[in-house]
N, C-alpha and C positions, 0 to 999 in steps of 0.2 A: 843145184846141188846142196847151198844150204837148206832149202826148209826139206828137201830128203833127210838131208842127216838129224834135220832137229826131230822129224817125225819116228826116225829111227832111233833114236837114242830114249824116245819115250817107253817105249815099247821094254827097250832093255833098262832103263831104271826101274822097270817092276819086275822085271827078270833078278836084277842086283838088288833090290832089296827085299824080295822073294827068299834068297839066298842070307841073308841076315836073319839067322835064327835067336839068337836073343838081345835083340832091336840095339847094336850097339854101333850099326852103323859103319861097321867092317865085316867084310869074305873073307874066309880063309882061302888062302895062293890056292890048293887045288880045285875047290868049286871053280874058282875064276878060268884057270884053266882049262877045266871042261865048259864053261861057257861061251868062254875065244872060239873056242872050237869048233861047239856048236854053230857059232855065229859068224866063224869062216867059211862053214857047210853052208847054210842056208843064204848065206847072200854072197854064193860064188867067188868069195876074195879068197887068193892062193897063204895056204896055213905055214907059217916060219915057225916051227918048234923051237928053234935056234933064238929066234926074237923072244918068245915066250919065256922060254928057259933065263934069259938071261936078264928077261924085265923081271921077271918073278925066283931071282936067284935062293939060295939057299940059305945066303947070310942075311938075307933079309927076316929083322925083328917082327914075329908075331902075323897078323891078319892086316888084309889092305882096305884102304876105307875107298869112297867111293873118288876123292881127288888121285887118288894114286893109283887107282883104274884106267882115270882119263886119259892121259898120257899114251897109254898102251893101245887104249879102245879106237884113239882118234887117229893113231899116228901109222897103224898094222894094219886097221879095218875100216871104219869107217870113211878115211879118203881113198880109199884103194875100190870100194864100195860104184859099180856102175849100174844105170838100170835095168838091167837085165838079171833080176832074181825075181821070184815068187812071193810077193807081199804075203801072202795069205800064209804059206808058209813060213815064213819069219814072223811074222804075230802070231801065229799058232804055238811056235817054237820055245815063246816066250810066256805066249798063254802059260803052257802047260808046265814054266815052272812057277807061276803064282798064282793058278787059280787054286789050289788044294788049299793053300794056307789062307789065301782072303777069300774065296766065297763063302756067304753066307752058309749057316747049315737050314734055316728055316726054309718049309716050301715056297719055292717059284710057280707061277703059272708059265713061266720060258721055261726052255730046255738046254741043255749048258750047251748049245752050241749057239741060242739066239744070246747069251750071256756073252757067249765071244765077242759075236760081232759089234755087241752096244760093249763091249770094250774096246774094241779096234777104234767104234767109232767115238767112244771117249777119246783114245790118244790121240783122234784127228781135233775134234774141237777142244780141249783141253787149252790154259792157258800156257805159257811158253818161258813157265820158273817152277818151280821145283820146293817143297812135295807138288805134285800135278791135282789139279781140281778143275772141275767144269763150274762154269759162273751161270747166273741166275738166268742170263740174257739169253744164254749157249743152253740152259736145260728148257726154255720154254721155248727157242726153234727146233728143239730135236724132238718134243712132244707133241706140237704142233706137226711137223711133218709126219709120225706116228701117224695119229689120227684123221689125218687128213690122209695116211695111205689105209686107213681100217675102214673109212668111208663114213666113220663122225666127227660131230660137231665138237670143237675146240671149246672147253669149259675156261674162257677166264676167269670169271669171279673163282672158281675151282683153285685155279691155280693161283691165283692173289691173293689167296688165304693161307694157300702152301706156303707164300713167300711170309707171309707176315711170322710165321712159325718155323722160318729159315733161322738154323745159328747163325748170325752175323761173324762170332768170333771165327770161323772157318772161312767164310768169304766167299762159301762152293763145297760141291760134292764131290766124294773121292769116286772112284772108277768103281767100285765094289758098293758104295750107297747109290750110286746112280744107277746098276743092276736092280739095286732092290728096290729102288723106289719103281722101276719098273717091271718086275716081277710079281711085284704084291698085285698089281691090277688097280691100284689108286686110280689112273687116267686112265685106264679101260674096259670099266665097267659095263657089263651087256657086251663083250667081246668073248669070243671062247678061245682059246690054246692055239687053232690052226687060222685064225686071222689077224692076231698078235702076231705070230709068228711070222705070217708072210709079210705082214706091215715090218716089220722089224729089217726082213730078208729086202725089202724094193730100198727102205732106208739105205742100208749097209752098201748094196749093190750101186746105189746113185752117191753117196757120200766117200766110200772108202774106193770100190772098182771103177768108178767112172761112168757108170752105165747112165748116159745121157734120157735113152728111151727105148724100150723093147717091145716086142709083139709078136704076134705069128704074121705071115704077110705070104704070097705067092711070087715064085721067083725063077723068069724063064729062063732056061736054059741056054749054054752059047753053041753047044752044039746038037743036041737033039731038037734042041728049041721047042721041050717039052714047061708047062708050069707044075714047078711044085713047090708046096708050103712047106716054110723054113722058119726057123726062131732068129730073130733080129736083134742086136743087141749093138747099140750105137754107142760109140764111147769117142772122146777127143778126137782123135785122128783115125777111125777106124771101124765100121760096119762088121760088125760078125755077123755069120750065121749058124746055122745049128737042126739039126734035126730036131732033135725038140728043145722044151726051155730046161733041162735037168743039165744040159750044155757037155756032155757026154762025147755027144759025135761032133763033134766042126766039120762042116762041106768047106767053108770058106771065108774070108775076107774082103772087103771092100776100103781099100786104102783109102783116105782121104787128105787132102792138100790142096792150098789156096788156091790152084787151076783148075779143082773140082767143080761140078755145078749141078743143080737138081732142078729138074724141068716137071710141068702135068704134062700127060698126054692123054689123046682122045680115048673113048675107049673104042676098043677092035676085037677081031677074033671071039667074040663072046664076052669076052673080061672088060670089066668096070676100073674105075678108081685106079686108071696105073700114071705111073709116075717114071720120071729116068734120072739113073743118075749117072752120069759123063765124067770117067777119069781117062788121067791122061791114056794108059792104052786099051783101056776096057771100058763099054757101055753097058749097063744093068735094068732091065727092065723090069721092075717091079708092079703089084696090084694088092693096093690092102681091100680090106674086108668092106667097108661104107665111105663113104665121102669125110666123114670126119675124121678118121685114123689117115687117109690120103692128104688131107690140110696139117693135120698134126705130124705126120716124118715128113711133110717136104718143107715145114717150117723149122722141125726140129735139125735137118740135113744143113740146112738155108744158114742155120745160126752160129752150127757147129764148122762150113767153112767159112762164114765170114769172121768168125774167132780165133782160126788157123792165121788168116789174113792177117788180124791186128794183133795177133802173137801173143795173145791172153788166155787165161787159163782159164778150167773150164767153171762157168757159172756159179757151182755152188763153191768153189774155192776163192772165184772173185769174194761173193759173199765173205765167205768164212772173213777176208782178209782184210774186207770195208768194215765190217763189226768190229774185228780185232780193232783196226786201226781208229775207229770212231771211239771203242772203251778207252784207248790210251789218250784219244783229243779229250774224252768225256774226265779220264782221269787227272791230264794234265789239268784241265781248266778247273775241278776239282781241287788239287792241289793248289793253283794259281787262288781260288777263291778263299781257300785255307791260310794261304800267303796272305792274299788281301785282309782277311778277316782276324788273323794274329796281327796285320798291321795295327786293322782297325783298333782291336781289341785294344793294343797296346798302346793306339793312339787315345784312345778310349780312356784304358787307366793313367795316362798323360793326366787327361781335360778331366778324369777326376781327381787327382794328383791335384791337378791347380784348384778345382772347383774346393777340393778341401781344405787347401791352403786361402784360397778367400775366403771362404767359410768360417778359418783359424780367425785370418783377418777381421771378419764381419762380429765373428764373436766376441774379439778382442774389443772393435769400435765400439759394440753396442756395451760390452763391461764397462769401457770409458766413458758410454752418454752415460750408463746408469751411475757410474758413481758421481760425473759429474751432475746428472739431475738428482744424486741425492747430494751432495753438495749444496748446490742449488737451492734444494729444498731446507738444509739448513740455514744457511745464507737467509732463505727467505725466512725463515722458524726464526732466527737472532732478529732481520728488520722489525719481524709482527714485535717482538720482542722488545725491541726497542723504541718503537711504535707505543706499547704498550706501558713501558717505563717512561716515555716523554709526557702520554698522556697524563700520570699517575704525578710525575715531576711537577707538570701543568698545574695539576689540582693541588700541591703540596704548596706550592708557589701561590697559587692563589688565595689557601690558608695562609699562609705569610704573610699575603700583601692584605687580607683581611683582618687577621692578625694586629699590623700596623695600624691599619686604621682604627682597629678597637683602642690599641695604646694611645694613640693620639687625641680622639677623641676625649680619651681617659685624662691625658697627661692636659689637653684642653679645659676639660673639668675641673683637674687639681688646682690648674693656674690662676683659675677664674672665681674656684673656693679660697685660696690662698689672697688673691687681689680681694674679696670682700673681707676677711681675713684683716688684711693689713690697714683696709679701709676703718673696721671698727674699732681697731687698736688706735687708729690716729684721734679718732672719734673722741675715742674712750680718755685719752691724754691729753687729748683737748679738753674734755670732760674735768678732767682729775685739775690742769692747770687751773681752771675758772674754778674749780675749789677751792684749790689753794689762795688763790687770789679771794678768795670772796672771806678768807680766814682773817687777812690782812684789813678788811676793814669794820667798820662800824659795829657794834654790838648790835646796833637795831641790825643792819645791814647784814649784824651776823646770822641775829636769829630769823630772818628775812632767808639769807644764806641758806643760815641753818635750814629752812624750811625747804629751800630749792634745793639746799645738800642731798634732805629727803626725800627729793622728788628727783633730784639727780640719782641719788642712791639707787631709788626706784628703777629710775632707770637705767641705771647702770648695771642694777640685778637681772633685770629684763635683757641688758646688754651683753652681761655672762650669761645665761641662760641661752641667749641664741648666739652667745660664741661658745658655747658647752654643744649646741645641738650644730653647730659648724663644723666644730671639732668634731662630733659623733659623725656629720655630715662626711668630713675629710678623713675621717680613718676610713668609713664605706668605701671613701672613692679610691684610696689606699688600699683596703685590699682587695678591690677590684683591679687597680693596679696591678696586685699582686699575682692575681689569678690571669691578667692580662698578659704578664710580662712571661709567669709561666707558659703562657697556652704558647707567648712568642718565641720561649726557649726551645718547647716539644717543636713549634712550627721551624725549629733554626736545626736545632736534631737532625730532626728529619728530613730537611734541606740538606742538612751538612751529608744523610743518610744515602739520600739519592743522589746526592753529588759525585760521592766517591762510587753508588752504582756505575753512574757515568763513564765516570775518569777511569772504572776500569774495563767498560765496553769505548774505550777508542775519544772517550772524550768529546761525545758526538752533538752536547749539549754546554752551555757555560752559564753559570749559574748566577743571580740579579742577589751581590750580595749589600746587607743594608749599610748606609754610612758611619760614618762614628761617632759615638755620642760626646758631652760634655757631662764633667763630673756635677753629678746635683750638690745644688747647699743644702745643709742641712741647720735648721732653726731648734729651737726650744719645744717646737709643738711639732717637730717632724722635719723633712721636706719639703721645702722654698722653692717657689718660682722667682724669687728676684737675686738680680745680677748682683756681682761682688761693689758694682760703682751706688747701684741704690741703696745698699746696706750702707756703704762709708758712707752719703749721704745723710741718710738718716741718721746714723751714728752720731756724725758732725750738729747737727741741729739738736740732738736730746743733749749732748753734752754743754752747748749754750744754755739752752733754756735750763738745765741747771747749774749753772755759773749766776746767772741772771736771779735767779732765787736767792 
């Protein structure tokens, strides 16, 4: 009972929105009302004017939309609904209030009666939500069986092209695009008017009527038990026959139920190819036309009661119901993989969430090598540096300490001009005493004296003269001295200079500074190398020797 009513309710959604003249998705109460009506006629449910009346009252606001239908449709009609009406009239009923407004006006190679039926059989494969569309799956078995009743070859690449030029945003075609894309002739090309059609008419007849398998076939009689040829048309539970296939006259029926059974038999009497088929109180003996149509109804008889048997419906609705049901496993697992893949995703932008957050990290570490290798690199820029200033300090120090040496050597020199120096003075005052003494005696002795005075004199002139070039000697070494003592100043400077470099890069060197001197004497001819005890000395000895005089 439900997939009745859901199949029934298709049919009248394009009845009801047929009926919606400026697409707002409400009827006004009296169309709906002559459609109840309609639609208590054609599927024999008894008509409540009183219920009518009173669903669709008077103080009811404005037009009813398609929810406030329902109520009424499901509750008056459709369960009250048994099966015992005329399919064909109730989708005809309904055709004829939506085809004026949705068929196409462009020419069909169909005739709007094969337009019906690929509507009917739209509402049968159609999905099962609302607006109704047929799916991609659903139009290429209904094209495929087409052609395969026109007696050609099924074009896939044909239609895999169709698809690639399918609107996705629709998801399927409505029941008025699936007329036209049948109409036009696209999949049946080299087909003319009256083999489309009949292809359309075996579809309709096996999809919407149930007609399992039909034919002409010969069929004896129970009481003349004459043969005569009859139109066969086998459906679910039930063998018709017919005078012809226009289905006009019915002779009769052949019930069919799980007690049934279909047998071959010999042939007899002249007749070929006959077959029986055994119900509970009637036997039928039939004879088709060749041995292959004989294998094909006692296979097709064969399948149809062992389906009564296992209380399954008939074939192509099994079909229809494994597709249905595989697009929703197809969609679930779809969805399920959507599920998974917005996991993924998001686990995704997680791991790059972190991957950028080490990244931060990484950038950050590698900021801290570079500054610390530029650090580093100064650090090492100050050692070269300092490197550089020890070397320089090195060589400054070792002008200093050559420096010294020159002074010394110098101050060696002075001591050593000064000691000949002090030597010719003692000389010389030795010299002067034996003069003096040589005054004191003899006049011979003097002029004897006198003579050696002269030759003392001699050489005592000789004796200034190389104490005049001693003196010129000792001023040189004096101001070499001078120039000495300078170079040792610059060289103390400049010691002094890179000391305090030092002392203000960290103190990294300590500087060889020179001792301390003693105050120089100073003599009559300059500076003296003799100590303060040699002058008392001498002092003491020249003051005698003039007491003594």
């Amino acid at each position: 009972m439900g997939s009745l009513k859901e199949e029934l309710l298709k049919a009248i959604w394009h009845a009801f929105t047929a009926l919606d003249q400026d697409h707002s998705g409400k009827v006004s109460k009296s169309q709906l009302k002559v459609l109840s009506h309609n639609l208590c006629t054609v599927l024999k449910v008894p008509h409540d004017p009183v219920a009518l009346e009173e669903h669709f009252r008077d103080d009811d606001e404005g037009p009813v939309s398609n929810q406030g239908y329902m109520p009424y449709l499901n509750r008056f009609i459709l369960e009250k609904v048994q099966d015992n009406f005329d399919k064909i009239e109730f989708n005809r009923m309904c055709w004829t209030l939506c085809v004026k407004k949705n068929l196409t006006k462009n020419p069909l190679l169909i005739t709007e009666e094969d337009a019906f039926k690929i509507w009917v059989i739209f509402n049968f494969l159609s999905e099962d939500k609302y607006p109704l569309i047929i799916v991609s799956e659903e139009i290429e078995y209904l094209l495929k069986k087409l052609t395969e009743a026109m007696g050609g070859g099924w074009q896939q690449e044909q239609f895999e092209h169709y698809k690639i030029n399918f609107d996705d945003s629709k998801n399927g075609l409505s029941a008025w695009e699936l007329i036209e894309l049948i109409g036009n002739g696209q999949f049946s090309k080299g087909m003319d008017r009256q083999t489309v059609s009949m292809a359309i008419n075996e579809v309709f007849n096996e999809l919407i009527l149930d007609v399992l398998k039909q034919g002409y076939m010969m069929k004896k009689g129970h009481r003349r038990k004459n043969w005569t040829e009859r139109w066969f048309v086998l459906k679910p539970n039930i063998i018709s026959y017919y005078v012809s296939e226009d289905l006009k006259d019915k002779k009769g029926d052949i019930l069919l139920d799980e007690n049934c059974c279909v047998e071959s038999l010999p042939d007899k009497d002249g007749k070929k190819c006959l077959f029986l088929v055994k119900c509970f109180d009637k036997t039928f003996e039939i004879s088709a036309s060749d041995k292959k149509k004989k294998q094909e109804w006692i296979q097709a008889i064969h399948s149809t009661i062992h389906l009564l048997k296992l209380g399954s419906p008939p074939p192509h609705k099994e079909a229809r119901q494994r597709r249905k049901e595989l697009r929703k496993k197809q969609l679930a697992e779809q969805e399920e993989l959507e599920r998974q893949m917005k996991e993924l995703q998001a686990a995704n932008e997680s791991k790059q969430q972190e991957l950028e957050a080490v990244r931060k990290i990484r950038q950050q570490m590698e900021e801290q090598v570079a500054q610390k290798s530029s650090e580093l690199e100064q650090y090492l820029q100050r050692v070269r540096e300092l490197e550089d200033m020890y070397l320089k300090l090195q060589e400054a120090l070792e002008d200093e300490r050559q420096a010294r040496q020159d002074e010394e050597t110098v101050r060696k020199l002075q001591a050593r001009l000064l000691e000949e120096e002090s030597s010719k003075r003692a000389e010389l005052e030795k010299w002067h005493l034996e003069q003096q003494q040589a005054i004191q005696t003899t006049e011979a002795e003097k002029q004897e004296l006198e003579n050696q005075r002269v030759l003392k004199e001699q050489a005592l002139q000789e004796a200034m003269e190389q104490l005049e070039q001693l003196e010129l000697e000792r001023k040189q070494a004096l101001e070499q001295y001078e120039e000495v003592k300078k170079k040792l100043e610059m060289a103390t400077n400049k010691t002094k200079s890179w000391k305090d470099k030092v002392a203000h890069h960290e103190g990294l060197i300590r500087l060889i500074e020179p001792g301390s001197k003693n105050p120089h004497l100073i003599t009559n001819w300059g500076p003296a190398a003799f100590t303060e005890a040699e002058l008392e000395e001498r002092e003491k000895n020249w003051k005698e020797k003039k007491t003594t005089e």
